[in-house]
N, C-alpha and C positions, 0 to 999 in steps of 0.2 A: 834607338828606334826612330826612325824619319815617320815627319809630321804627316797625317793622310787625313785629307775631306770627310768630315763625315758619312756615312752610310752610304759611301761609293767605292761599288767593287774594284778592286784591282784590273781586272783583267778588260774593262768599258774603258771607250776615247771620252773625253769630255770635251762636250759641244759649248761652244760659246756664240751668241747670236749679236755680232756687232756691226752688220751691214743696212740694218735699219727697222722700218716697225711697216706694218700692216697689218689694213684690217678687213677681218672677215664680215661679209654678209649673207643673209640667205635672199633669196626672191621670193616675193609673196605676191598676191593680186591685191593691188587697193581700190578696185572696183567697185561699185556697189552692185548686191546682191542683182543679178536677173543682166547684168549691161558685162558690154565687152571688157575683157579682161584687162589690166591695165599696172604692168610689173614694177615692182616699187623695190627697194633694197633696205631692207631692216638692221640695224649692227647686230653683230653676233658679239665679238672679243678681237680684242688688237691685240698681235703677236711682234715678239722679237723676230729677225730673220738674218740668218746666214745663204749669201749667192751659192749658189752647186753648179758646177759644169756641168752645159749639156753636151749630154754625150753624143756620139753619131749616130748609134746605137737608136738610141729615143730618140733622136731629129728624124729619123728618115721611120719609123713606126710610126708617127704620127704623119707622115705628108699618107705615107699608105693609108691613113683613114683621111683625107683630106683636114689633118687640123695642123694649125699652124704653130708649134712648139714654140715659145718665148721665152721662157725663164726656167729653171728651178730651183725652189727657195727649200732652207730647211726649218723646221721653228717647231718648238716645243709642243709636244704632244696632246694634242687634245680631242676626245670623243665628239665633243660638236661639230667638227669642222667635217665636211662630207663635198664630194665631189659635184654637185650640185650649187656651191656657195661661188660668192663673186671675191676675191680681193683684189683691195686699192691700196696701193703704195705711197708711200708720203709725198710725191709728186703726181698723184692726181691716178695716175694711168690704173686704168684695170682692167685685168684679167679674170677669165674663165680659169675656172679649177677643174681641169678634164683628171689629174689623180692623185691621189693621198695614199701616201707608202709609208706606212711605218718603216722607221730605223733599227736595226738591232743592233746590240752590244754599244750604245751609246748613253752616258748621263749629263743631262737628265733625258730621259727618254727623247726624241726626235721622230719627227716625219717629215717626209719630202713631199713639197707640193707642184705639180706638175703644172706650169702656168701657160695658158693660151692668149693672147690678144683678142678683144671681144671687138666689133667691126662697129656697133651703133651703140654709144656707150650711157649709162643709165644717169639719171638728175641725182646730182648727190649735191647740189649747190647747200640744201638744208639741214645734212650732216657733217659733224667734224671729222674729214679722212688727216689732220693733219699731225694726231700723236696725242701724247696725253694720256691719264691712266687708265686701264683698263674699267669697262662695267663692271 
């Protein structure tokens, strides 16, 4: 009997995330109470990430909405992550998260994040985008 992974179905691809780490944030206001808004970026969780082709498909559905499609990364599954949140890649740049797809038939579970280039990019001088272990 050939040796099998634990608790992983036969019939799922296994994902491996060996193209680099990014990390999630959410946008918050750090304004004070009554004054103009003023958006700051919180760490959510830094992810492993596998690069995805972009397809034709989704390049040209996103110029149809005027958004600029940049990346698609895939990375371990997680309920915080929400199309709302900013990621920074270990060389600084970041993107908008315009969508978050789960993956099916994949272990460990997987979702694909649909990455935008953001135009005016947020002060992260006083977080560490550069790796390291997760919160």
């Amino acid at each position: 009997m050939p040796w099998k992974a634990p608790y992983r179905p036969s019939d799922e691809i296994t994902q491996n995330y060996n193209d680099g780490l990014v990390q999630i944030f959410s946008v918050s206001n750090a304004a004070a109470p009554g004054r103009m808004p003023v958006e700051q970026l919180t760490p959510k969780i830094k992810l492993r990430y596998e690069e995805r082709s972009l397809g034709l498909q989704r390049y040209y559905s996103g110029k149809q909405n005027q958004v600029e499609v940049e990346r698609v990364i895939r990375t371990p599954r997680r309920r915080e992550v929400s199309s709302q949140d900013v990621a920074v890649t270990e060389d600084g740049t970041q993107y908008r998260i315009d969508l978050v797809q789960p993956v099916k038939d994949t272990y460990p579970p997987s979702m694909d994040l649909t990455l935008s280039r953001i135009d005016q990019n947020y002060d992260v001088s006083n977080l560490d985008t550069k790796g390291g272990d997760s919160p």
